[in-house]
VMD Tcl script that draws the C-alpha trace (Angstrom):
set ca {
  {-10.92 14.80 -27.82}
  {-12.01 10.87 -28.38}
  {-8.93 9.93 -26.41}
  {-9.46 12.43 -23.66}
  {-12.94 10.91 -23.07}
  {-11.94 7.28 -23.50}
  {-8.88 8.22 -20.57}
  {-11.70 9.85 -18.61}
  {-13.98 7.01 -18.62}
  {-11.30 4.28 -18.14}
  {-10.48 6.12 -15.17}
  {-13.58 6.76 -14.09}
  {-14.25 2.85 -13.30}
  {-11.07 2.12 -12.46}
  {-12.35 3.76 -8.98}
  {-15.00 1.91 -8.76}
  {-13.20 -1.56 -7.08}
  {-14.46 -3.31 -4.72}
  {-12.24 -5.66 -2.63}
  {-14.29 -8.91 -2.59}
  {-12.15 -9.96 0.70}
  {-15.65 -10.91 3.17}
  {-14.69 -12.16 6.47}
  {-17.60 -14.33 8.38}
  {-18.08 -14.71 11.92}
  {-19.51 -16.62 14.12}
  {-22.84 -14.37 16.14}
  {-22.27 -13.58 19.65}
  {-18.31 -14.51 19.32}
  {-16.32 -11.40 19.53}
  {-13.17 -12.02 17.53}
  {-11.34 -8.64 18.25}
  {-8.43 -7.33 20.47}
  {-8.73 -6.57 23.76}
  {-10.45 -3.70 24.79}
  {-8.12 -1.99 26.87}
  {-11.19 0.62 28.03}
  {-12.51 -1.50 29.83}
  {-12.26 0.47 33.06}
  {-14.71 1.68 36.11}
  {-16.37 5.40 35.81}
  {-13.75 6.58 38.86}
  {-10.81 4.85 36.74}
  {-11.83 6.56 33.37}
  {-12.15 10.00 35.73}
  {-9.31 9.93 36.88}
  {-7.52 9.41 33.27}
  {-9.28 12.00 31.97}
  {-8.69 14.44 34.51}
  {-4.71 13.49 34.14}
  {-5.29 13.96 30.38}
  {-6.49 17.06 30.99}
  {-3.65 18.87 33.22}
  {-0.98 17.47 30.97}
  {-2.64 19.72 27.76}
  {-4.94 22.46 28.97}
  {-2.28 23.69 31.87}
  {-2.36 27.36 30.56}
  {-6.41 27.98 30.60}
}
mol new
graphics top color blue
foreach p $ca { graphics top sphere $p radius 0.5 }
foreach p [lrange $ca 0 end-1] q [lrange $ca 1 end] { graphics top cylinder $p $q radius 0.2 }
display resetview
């Protein structure tokens, strides 16, 4: 039973890491990919329109 409770607790905060990896950046600089949405309201219609027909054909 003492071992049982020791594996328990060992395990316990074992799953409590925390990956100290912080990344800074620099405010108002957006460091990430390209946003590939980036497309008018009568572009993003259309896309989801053609979405649309290719899955809900049968309805």
């Amino acid at each position: 039973m003492k071992y049982l409770l020791l594996i328990i607790s060992l395990s316990g905060l074992s799953a409590c890491y925390q990956d100290s990896d912080v990344v800074f950046h620099q405010a108002g600089v957006y460091k990430g990919q390209v946003d590939l949405h980036n497309v008018t309201a009568a572009d993003h219609e259309a896309l989801l329109a053609a979405r649309f027909n290719q899955v809900q054909t049968d309805r």
